[in-house]
N, CA, C and O atoms as a Tripos MOL2 file, in Angstrom:
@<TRIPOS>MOLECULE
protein
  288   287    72     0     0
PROTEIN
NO_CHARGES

@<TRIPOS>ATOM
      1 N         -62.7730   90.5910   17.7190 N.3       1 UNK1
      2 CA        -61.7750   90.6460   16.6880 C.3       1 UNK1
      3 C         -62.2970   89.8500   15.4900 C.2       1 UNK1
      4 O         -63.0880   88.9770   15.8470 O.2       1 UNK1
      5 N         -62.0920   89.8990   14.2320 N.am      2 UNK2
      6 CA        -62.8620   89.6080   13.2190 C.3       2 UNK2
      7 C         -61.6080   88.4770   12.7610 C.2       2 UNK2
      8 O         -60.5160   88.1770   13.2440 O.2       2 UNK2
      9 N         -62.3300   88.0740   11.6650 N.am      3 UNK3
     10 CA        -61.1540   87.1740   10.8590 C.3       3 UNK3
     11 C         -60.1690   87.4690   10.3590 C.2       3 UNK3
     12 O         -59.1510   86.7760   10.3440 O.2       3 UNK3
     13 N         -60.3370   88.7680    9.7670 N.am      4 UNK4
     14 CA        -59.3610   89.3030    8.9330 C.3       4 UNK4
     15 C         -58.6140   89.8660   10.0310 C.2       4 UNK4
     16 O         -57.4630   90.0270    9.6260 O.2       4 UNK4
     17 N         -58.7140   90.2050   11.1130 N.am      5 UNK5
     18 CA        -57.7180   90.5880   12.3340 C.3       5 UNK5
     19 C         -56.6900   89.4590   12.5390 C.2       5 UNK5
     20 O         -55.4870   89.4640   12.2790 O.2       5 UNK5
     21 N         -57.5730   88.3470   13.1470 N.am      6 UNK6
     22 CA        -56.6020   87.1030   13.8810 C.3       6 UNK6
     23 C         -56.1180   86.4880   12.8100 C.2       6 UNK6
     24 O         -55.5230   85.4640   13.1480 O.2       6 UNK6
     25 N         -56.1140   86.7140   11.3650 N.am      7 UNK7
     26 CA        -55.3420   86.4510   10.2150 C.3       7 UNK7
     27 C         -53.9570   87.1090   10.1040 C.2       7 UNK7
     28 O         -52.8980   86.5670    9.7860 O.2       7 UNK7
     29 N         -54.1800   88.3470   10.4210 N.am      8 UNK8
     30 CA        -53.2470   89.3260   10.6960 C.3       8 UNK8
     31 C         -52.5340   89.3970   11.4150 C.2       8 UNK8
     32 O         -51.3870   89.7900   11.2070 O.2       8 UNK8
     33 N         -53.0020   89.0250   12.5320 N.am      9 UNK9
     34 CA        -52.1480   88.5690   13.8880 C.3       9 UNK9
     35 C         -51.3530   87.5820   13.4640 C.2       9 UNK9
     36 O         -50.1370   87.6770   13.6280 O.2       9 UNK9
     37 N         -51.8890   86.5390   12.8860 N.am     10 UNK10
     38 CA        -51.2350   85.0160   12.9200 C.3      10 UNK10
     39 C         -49.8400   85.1170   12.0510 C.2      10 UNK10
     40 O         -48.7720   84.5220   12.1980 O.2      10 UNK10
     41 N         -50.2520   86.0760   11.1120 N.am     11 UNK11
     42 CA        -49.0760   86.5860    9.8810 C.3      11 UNK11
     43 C         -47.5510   86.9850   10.5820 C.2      11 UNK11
     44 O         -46.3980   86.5620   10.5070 O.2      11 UNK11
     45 N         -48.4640   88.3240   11.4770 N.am     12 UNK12
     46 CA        -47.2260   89.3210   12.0800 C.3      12 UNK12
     47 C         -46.3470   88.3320   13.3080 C.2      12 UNK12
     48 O         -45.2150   88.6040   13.7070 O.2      12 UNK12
     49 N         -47.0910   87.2700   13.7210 N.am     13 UNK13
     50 CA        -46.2500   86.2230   14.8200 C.3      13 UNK13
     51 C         -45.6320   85.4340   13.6630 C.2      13 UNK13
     52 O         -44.4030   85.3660   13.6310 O.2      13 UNK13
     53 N         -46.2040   84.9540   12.9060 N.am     14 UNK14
     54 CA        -45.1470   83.6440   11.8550 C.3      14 UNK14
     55 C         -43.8380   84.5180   11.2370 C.2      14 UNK14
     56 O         -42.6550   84.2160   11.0750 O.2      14 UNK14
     57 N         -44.4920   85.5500   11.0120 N.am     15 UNK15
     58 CA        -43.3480   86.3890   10.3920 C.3      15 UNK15
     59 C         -41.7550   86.7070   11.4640 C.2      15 UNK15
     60 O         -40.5950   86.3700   11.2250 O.2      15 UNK15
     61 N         -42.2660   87.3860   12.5190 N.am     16 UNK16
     62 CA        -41.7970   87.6990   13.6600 C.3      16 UNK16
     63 C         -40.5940   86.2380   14.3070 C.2      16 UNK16
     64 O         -39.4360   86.3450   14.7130 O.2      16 UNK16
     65 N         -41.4160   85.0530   14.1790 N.am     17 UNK17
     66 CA        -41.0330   84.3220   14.9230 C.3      17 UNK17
     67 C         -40.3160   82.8720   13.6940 C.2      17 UNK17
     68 O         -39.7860   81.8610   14.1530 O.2      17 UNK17
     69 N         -40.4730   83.1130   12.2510 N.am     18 UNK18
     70 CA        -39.3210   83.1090   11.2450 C.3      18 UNK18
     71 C         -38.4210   83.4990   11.0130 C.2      18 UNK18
     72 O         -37.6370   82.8300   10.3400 O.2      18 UNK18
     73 N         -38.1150   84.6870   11.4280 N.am     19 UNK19
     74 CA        -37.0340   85.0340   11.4020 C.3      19 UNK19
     75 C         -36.2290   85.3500   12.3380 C.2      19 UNK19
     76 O         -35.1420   85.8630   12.0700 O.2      19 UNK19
     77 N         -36.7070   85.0460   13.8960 N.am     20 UNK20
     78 CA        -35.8880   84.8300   14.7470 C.3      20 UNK20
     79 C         -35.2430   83.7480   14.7740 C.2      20 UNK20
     80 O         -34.0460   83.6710   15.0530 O.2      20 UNK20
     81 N         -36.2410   82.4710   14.3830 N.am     21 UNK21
     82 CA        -35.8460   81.2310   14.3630 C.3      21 UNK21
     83 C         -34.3560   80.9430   13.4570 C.2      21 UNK21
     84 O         -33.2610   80.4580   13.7410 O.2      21 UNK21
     85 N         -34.9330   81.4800   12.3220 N.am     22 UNK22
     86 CA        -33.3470   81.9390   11.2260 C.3      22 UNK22
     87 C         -32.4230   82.5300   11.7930 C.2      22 UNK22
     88 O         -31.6090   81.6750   12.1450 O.2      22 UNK22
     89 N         -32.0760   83.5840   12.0960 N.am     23 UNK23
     90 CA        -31.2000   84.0620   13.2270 C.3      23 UNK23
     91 C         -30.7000   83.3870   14.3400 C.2      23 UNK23
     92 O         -29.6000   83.6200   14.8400 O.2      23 UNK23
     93 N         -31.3930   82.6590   14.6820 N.am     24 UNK24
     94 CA        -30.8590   81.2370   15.9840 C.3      24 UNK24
     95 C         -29.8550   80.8320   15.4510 C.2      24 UNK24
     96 O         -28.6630   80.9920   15.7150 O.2      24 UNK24
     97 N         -30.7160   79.9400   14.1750 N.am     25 UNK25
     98 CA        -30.0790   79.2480   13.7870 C.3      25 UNK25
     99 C         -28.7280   79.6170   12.8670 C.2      25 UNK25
    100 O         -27.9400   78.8120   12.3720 O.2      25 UNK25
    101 N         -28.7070   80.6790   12.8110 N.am     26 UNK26
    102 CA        -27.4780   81.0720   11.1630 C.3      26 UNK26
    103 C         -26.5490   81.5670   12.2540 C.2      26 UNK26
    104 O         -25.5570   82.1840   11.8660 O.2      26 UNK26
    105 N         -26.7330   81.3720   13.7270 N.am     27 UNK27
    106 CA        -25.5710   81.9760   14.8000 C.3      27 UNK27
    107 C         -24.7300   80.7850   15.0040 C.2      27 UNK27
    108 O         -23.5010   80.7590   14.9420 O.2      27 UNK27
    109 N         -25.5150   79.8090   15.2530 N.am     28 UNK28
    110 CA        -25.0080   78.5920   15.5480 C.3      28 UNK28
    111 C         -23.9700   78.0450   15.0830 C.2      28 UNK28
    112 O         -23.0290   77.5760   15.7220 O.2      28 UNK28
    113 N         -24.1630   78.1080   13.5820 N.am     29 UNK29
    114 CA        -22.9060   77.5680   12.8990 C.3      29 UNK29
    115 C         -22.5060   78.8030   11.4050 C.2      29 UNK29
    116 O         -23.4280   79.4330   10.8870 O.2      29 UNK29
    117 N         -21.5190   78.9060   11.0720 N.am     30 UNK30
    118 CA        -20.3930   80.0060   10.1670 C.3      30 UNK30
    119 C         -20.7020   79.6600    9.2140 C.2      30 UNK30
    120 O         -19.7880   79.2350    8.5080 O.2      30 UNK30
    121 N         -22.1210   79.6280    8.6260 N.am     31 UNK31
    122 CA        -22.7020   79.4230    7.1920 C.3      31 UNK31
    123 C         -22.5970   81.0000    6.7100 C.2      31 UNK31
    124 O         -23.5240   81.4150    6.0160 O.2      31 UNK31
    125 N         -21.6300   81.8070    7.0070 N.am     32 UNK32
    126 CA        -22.0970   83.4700    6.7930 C.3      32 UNK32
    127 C         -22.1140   83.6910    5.2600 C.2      32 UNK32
    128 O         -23.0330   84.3120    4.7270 O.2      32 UNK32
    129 N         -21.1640   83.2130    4.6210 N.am     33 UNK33
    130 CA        -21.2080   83.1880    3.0740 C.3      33 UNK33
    131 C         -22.5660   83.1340    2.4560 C.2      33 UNK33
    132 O         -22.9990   83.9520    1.6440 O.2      33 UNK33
    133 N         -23.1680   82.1330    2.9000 N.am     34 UNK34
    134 CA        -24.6340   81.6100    2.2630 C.3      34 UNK34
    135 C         -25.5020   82.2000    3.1980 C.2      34 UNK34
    136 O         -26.4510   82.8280    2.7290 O.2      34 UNK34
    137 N         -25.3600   82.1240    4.6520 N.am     35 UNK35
    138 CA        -26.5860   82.8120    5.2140 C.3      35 UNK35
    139 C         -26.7530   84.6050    5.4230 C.2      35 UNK35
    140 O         -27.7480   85.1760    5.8690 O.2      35 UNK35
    141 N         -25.9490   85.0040    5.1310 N.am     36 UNK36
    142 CA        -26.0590   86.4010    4.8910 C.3      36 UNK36
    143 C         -27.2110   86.7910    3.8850 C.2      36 UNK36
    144 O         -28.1940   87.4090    4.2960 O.2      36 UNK36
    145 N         -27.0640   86.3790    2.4070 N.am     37 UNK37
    146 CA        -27.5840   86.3150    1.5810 C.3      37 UNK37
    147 C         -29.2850   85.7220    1.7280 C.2      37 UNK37
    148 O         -30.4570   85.8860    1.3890 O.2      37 UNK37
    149 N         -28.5580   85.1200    2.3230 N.am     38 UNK38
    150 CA        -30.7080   84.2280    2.7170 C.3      38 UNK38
    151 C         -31.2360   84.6660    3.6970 C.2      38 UNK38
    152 O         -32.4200   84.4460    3.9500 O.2      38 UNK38
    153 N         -30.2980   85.5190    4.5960 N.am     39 UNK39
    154 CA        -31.0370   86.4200    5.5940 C.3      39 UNK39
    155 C         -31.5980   87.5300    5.3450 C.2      39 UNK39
    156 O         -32.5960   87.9620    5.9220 O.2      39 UNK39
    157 N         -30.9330   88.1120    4.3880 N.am     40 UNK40
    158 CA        -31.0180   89.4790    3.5180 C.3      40 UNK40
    159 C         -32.6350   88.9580    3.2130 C.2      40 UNK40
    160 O         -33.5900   89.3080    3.9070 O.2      40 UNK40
    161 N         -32.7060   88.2630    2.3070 N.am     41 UNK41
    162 CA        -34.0160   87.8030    1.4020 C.3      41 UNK41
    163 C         -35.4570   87.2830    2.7280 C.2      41 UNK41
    164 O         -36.6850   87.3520    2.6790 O.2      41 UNK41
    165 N         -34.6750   86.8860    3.5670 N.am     42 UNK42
    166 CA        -35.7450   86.1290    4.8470 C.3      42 UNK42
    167 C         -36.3350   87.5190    4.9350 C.2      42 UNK42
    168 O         -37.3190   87.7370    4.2290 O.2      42 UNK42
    169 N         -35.7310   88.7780    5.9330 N.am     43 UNK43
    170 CA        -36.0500   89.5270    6.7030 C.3      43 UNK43
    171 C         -36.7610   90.6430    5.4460 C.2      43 UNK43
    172 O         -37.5210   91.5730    5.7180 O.2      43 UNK43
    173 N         -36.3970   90.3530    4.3710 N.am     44 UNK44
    174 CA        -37.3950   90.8230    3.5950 C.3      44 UNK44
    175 C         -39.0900   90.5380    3.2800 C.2      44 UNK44
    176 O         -40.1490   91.1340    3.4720 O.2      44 UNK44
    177 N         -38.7230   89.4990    2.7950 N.am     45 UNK45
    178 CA        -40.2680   88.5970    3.1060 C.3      45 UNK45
    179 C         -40.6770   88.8550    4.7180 C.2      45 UNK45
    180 O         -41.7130   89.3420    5.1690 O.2      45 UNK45
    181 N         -39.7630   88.4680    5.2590 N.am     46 UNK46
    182 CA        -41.0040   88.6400    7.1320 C.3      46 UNK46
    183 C         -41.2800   90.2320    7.1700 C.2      46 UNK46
    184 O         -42.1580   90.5670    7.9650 O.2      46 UNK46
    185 N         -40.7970   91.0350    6.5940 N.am     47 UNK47
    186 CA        -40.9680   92.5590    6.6360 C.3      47 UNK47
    187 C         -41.9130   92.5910    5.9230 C.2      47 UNK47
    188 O         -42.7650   93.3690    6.3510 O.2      47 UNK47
    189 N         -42.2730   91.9310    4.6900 N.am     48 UNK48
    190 CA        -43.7190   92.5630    3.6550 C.3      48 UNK48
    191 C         -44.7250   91.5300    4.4490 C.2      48 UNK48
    192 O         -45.8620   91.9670    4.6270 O.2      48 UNK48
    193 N         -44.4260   90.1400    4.9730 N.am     49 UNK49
    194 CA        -45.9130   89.8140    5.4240 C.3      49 UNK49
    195 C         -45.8030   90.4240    6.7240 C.2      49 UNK49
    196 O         -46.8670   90.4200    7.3440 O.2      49 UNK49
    197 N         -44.7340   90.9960    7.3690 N.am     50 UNK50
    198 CA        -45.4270   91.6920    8.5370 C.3      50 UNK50
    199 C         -46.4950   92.6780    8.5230 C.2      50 UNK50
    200 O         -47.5940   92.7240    9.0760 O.2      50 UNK50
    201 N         -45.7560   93.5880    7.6000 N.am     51 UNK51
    202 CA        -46.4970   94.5950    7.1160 C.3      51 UNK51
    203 C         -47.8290   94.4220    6.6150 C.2      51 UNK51
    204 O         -48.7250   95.0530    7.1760 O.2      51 UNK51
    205 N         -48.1710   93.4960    5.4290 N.am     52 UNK52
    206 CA        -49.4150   92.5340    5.6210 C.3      52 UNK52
    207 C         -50.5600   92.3670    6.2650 C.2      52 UNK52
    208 O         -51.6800   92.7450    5.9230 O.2      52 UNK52
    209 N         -50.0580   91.4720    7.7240 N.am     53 UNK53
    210 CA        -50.4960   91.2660    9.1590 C.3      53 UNK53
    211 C         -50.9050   92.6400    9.6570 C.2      53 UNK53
    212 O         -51.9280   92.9930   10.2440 O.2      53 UNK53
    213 N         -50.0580   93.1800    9.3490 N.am     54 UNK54
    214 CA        -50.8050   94.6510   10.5010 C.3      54 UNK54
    215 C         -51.1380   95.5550    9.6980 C.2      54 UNK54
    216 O         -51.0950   96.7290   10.0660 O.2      54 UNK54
    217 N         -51.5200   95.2300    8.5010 N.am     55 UNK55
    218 CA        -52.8060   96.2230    7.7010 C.3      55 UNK55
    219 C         -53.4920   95.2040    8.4020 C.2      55 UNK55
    220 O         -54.1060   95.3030    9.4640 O.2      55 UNK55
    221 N         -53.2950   94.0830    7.5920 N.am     56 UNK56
    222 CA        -54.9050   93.1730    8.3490 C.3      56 UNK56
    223 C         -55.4680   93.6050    9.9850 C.2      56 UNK56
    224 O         -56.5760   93.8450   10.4640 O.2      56 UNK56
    225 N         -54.5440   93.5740   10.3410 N.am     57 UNK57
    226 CA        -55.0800   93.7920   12.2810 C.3      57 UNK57
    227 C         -55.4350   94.7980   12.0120 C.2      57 UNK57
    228 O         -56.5850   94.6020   11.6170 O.2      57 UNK57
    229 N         -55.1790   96.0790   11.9290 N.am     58 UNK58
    230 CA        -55.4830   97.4320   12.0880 C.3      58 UNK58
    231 C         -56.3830   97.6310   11.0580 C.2      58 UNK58
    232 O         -56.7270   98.8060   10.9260 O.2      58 UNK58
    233 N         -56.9010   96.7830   10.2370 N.am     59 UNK59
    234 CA        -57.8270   97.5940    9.2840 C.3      59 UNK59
    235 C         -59.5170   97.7420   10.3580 C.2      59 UNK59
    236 O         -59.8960   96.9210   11.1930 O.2      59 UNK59
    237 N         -60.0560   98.7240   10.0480 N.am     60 UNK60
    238 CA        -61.1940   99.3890   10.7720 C.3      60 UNK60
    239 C         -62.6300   98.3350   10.5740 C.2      60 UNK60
    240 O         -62.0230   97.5650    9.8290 O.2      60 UNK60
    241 N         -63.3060   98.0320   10.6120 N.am     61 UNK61
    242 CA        -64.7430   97.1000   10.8610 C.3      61 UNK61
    243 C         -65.3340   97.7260    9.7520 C.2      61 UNK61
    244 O         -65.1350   98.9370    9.6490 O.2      61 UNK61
    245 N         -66.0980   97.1000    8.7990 N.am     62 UNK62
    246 CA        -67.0490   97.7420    7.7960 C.3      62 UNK62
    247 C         -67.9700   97.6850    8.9820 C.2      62 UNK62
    248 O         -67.8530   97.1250   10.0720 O.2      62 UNK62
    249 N         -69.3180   98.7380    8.2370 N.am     63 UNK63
    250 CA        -70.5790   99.1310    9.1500 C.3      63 UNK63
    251 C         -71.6500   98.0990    8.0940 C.2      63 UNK63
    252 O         -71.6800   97.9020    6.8790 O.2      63 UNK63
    253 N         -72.5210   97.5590    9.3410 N.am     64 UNK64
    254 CA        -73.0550   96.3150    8.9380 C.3      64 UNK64
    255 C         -74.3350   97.3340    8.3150 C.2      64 UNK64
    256 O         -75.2440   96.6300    7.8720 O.2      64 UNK64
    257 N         -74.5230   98.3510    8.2240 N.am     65 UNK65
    258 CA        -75.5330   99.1080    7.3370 C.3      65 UNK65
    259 C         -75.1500   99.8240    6.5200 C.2      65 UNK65
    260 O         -75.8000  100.8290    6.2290 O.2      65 UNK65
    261 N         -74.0990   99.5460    5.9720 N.am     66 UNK66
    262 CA        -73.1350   99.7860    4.2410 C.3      66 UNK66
    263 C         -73.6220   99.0350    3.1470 C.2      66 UNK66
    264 O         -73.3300   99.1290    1.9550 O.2      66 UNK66
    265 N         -74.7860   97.9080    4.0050 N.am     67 UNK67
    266 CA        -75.2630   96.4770    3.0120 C.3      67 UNK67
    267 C         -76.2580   97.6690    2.0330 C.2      67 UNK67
    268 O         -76.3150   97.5080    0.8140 O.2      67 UNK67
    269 N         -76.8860   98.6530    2.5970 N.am     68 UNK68
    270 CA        -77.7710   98.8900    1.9440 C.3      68 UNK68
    271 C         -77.6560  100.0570    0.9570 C.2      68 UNK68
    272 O         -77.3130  101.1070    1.5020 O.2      68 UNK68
    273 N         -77.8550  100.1230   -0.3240 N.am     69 UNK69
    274 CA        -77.7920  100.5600   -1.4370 C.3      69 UNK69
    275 C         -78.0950  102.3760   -1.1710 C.2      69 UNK69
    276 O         -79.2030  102.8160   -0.8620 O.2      69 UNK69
    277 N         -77.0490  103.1040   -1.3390 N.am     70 UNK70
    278 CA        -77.4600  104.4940   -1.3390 C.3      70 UNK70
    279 C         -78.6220  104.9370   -2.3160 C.2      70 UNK70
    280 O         -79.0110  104.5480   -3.4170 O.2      70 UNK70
    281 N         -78.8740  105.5920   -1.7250 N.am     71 UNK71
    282 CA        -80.4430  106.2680   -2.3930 C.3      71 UNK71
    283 C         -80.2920  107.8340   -3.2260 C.2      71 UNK71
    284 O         -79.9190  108.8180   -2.5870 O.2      71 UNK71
    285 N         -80.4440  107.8770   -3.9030 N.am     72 UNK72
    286 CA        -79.9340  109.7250   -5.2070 C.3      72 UNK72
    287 C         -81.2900  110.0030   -5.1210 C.2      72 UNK72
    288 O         -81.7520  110.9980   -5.6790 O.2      72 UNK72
@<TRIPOS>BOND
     1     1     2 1
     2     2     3 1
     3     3     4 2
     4     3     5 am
     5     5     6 1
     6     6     7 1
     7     7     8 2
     8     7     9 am
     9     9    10 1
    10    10    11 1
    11    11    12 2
    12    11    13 am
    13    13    14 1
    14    14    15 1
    15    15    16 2
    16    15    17 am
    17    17    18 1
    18    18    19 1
    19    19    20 2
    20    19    21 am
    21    21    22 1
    22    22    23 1
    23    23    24 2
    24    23    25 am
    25    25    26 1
    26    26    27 1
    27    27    28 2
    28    27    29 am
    29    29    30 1
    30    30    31 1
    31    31    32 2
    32    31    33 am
    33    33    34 1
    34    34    35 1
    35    35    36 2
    36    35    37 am
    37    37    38 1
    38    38    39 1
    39    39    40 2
    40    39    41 am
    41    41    42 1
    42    42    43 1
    43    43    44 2
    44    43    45 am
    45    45    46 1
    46    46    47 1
    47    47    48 2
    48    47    49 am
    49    49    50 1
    50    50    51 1
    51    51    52 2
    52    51    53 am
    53    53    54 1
    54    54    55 1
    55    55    56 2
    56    55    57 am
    57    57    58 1
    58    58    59 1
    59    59    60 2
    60    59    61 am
    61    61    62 1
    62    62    63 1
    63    63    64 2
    64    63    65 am
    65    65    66 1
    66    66    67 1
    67    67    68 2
    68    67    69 am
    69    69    70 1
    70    70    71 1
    71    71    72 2
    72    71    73 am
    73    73    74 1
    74    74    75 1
    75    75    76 2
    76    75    77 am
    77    77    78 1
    78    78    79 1
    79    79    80 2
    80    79    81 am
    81    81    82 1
    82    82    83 1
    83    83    84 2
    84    83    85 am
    85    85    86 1
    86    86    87 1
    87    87    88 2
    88    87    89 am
    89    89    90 1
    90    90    91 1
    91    91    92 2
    92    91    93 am
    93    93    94 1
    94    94    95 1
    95    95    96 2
    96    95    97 am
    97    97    98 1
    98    98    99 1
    99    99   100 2
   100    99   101 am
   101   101   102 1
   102   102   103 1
   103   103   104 2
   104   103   105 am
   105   105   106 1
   106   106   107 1
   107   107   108 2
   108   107   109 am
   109   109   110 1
   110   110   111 1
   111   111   112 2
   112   111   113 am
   113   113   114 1
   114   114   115 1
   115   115   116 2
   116   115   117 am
   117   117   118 1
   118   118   119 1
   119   119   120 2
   120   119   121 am
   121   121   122 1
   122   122   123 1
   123   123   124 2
   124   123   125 am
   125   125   126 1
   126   126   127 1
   127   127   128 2
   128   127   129 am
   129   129   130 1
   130   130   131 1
   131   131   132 2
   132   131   133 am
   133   133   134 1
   134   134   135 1
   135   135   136 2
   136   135   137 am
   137   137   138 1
   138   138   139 1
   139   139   140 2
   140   139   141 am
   141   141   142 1
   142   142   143 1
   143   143   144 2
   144   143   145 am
   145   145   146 1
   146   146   147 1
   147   147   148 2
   148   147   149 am
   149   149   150 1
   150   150   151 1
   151   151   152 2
   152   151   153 am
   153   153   154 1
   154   154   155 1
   155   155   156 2
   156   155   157 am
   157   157   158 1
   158   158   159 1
   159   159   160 2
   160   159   161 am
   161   161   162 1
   162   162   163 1
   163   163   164 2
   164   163   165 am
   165   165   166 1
   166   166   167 1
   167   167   168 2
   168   167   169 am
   169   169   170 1
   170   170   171 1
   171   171   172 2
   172   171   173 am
   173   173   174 1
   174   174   175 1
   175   175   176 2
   176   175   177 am
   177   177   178 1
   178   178   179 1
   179   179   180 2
   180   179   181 am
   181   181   182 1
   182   182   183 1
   183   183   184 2
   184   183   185 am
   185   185   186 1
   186   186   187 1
   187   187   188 2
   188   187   189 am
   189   189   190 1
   190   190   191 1
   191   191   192 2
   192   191   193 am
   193   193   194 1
   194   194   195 1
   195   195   196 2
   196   195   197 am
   197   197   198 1
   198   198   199 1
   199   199   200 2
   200   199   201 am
   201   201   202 1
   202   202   203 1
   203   203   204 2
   204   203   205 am
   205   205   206 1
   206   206   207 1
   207   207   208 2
   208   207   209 am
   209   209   210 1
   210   210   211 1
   211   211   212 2
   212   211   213 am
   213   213   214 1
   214   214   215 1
   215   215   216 2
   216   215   217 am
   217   217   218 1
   218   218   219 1
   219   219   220 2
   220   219   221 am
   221   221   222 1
   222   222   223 1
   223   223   224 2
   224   223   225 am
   225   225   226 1
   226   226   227 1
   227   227   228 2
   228   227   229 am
   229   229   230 1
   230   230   231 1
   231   231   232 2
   232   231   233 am
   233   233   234 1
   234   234   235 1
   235   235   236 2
   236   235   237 am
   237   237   238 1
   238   238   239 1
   239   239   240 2
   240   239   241 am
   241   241   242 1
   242   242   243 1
   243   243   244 2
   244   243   245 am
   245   245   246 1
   246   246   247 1
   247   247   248 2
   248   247   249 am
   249   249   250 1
   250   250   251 1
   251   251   252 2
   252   251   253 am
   253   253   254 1
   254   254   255 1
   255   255   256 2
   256   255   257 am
   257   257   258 1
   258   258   259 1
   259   259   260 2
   260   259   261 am
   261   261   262 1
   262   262   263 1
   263   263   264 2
   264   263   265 am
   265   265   266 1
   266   266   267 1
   267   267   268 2
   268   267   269 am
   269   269   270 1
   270   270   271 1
   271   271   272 2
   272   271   273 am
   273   273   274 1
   274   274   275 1
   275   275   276 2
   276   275   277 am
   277   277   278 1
   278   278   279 1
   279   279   280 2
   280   279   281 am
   281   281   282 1
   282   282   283 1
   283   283   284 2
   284   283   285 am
   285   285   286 1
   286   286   287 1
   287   287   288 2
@<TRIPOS>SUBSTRUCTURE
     1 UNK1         2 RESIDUE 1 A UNK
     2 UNK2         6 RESIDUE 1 A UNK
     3 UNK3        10 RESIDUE 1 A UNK
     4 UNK4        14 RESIDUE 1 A UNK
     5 UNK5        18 RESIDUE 1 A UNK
     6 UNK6        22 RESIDUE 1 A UNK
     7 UNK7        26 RESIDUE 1 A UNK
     8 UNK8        30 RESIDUE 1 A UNK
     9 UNK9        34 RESIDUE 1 A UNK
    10 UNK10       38 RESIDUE 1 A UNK
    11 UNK11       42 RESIDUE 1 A UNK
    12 UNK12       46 RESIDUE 1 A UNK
    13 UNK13       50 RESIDUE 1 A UNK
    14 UNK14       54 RESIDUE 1 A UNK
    15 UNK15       58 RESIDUE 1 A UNK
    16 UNK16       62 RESIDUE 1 A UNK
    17 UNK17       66 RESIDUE 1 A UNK
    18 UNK18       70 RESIDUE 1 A UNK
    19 UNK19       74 RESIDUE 1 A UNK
    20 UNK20       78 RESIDUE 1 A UNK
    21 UNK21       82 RESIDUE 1 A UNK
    22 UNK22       86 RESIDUE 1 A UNK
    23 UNK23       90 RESIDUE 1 A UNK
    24 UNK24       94 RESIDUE 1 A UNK
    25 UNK25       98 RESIDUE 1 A UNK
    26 UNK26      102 RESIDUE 1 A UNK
    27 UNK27      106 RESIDUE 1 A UNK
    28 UNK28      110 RESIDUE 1 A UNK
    29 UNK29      114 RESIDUE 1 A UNK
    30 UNK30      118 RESIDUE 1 A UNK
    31 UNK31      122 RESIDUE 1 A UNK
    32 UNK32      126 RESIDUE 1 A UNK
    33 UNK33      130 RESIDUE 1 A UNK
    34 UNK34      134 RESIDUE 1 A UNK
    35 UNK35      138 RESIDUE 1 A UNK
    36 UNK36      142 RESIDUE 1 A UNK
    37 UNK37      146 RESIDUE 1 A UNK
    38 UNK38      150 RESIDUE 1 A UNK
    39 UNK39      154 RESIDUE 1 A UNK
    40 UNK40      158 RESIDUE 1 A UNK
    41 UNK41      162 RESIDUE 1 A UNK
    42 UNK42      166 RESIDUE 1 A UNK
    43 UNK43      170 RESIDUE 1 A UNK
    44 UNK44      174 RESIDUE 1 A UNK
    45 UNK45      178 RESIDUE 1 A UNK
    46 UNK46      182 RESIDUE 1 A UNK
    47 UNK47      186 RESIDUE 1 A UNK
    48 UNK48      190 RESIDUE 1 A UNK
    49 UNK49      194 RESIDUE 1 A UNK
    50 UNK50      198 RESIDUE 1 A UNK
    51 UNK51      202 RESIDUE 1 A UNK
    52 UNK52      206 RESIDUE 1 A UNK
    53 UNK53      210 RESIDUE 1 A UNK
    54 UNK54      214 RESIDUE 1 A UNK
    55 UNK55      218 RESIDUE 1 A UNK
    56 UNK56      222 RESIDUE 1 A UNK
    57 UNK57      226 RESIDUE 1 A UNK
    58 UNK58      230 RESIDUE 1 A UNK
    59 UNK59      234 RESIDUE 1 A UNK
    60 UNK60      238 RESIDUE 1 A UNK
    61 UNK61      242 RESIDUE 1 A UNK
    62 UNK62      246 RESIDUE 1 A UNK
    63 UNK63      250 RESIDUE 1 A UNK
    64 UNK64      254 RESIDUE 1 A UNK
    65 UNK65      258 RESIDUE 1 A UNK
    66 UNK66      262 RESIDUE 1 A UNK
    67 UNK67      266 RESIDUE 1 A UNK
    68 UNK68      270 RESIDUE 1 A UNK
    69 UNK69      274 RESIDUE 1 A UNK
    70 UNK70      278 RESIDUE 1 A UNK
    71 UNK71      282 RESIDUE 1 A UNK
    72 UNK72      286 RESIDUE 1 A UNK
């Protein structure tokens, strides 16, 4: 797995596991007025760096003989 993978990975878990954590917590106590609104905006952000994360994971390996300059 390359860097830009386990970067990707690391994204789609922080993301994943931000906004569960938010959700724990906005159950706990009847902040719904205010946490509705900041949940709205959370699960947005964890949705674009998820999305992010798993271009990064899923993007394909360059070929280590792309280094060399096409020839016309």
């Amino acid at each position: 797995m390359e860097r830009s993978q386990q970067t990707g990975l690391a994204l789609m878990i922080g993301a994943a596991f931000m906004l569960v954590a938010f959700f724990t917590s906005m159950m706990r106590r009847s902040y719904l007025a205010v946490a509705l609104p900041v949940l709205s905006a959370l699960a947005t952000v964890s949705a674009i760096a998820f999305w992010i994360g798993w271009t990064m994971f899923t993007a394909e390996d360059e070929d280590e003989d792309s280094d060399e300059p096409a020839t016309s």
